[in-house]
N, C-alpha and C positions, 0 to 999 in steps of 0.2 A: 704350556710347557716352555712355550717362547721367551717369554716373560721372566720368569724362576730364573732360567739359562742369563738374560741379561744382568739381572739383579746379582746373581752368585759372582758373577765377571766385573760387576761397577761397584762392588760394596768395599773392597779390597783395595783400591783403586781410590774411593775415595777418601777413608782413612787417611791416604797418603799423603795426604793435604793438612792435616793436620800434625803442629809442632811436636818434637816426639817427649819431648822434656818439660809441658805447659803444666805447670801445676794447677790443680786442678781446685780451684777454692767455688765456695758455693756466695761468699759475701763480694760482690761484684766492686766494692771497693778497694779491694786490698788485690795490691796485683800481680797477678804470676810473675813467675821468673821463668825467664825461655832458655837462657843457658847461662853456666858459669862465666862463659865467656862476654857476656854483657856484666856482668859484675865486675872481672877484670876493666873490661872498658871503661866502666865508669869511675872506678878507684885511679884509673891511669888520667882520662878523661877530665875529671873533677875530683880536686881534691877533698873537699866539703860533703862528698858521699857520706854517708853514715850506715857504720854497722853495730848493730845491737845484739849484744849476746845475752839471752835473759836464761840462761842456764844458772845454776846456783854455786855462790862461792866459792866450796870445794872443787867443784867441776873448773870455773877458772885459774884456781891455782895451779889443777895438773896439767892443763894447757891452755891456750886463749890467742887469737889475731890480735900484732901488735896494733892495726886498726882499728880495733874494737871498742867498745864501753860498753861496762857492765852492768846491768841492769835486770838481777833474776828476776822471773814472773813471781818471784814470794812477795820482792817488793813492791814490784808494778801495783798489783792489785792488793796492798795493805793500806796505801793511804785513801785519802779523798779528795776529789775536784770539782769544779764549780764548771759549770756550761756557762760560759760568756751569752751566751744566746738566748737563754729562757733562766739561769738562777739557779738552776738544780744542781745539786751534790750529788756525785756520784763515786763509786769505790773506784778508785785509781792513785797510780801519781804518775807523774810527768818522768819520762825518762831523762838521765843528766849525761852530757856530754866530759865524757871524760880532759878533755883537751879543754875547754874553759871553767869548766863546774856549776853550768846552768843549762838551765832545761833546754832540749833541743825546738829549735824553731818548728813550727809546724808544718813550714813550707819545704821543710826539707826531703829530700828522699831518702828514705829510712830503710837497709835490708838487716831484717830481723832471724834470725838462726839459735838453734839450742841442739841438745847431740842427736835428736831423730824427727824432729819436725814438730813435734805435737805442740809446747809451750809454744814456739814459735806464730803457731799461727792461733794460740788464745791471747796473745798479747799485739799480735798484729789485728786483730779484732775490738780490744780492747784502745788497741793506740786510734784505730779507725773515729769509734767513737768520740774519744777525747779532740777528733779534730784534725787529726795528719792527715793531708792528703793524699801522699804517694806512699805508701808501706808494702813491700815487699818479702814476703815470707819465703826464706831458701828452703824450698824443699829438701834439699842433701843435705843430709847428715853431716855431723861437724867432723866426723872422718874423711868423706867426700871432699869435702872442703876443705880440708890436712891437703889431702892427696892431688888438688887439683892449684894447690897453691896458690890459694889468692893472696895470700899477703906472709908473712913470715910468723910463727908459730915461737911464743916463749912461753915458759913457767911461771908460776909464782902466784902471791897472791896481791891484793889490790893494796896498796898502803894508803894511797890516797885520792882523789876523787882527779887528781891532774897530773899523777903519777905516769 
């Protein structure tokens, strides 16, 4: 009974120790995000942050981070890439940096977002793959992320690739 008693008092306790916002991914590559507020930091931090919004073009026009580049998962996974490493072709394409109009490096640190999580992290899976290093899936909703203001919020749609 001693036992039970200590277990019921340290299990609650332990918890506590864990981040309360750790996204919770199961591909050990792709790596949580622990709060909004390391995003800010890093957008303030580093201007070369990258954020990927792979939500679909309508969903950009009605709103979008002036930060952002778009890249919906429709087109992520329409084309084909090549493994530098072994020759293989596989379903992808490289995501493009809005502010140059070439594929983003892959040493960069990528935080990937769509309006409720799910694309978000089959394209942070998918960028894994192709070779990114650092990809970070926002867990919160692009409401969340309205609301917590990382960056300033326009309309419209994309006219061009360095618009």
């Amino acid at each position: 009974m001693q036992i039970f008693s200590i277990l019921v008092l340290l299990l609650p306790s332990i918890s506590a120790f864990a981040p309360p916002n750790v996204a919770r991914n199961r591909n050990p590559t792709i790596t949580p995000l622990f709060s909004i507020a390391d995003l800010k930091a890093d957008f303030a931090i580093n201007p070369k942050t990258f954020l990927l919004d792979v939500r679909e073009p309508s969903e950009w026009a009605e709103g979008h981070f002036t930060l952002a580049s778009p890249s919906p998962l429709s087109t992520l996974t329409s084309g084909t890439w090549m493994d530098p490493t072994n020759g293989k072709f596989s379903p992808g394409t490289f995501p493009i940096d809005r502010s140059t109009g070439v594929a983003i490096m892959s040493n960069r640190k990528i935080y990937v977002h769509c309006k409720m999580g799910g694309r978000a992290r089959q394209a942070a899976g998918l960028l894994t793959q192709m070779g990114y290093k650092d990809v970070v899936v926002l867990e919160e909703t692009f409401d969340q992320l309205v609301a917590a203001e990382i960056c300033e919020v326009v309309t419209g749609e994309v006219l061009d690739l360095t618009d």
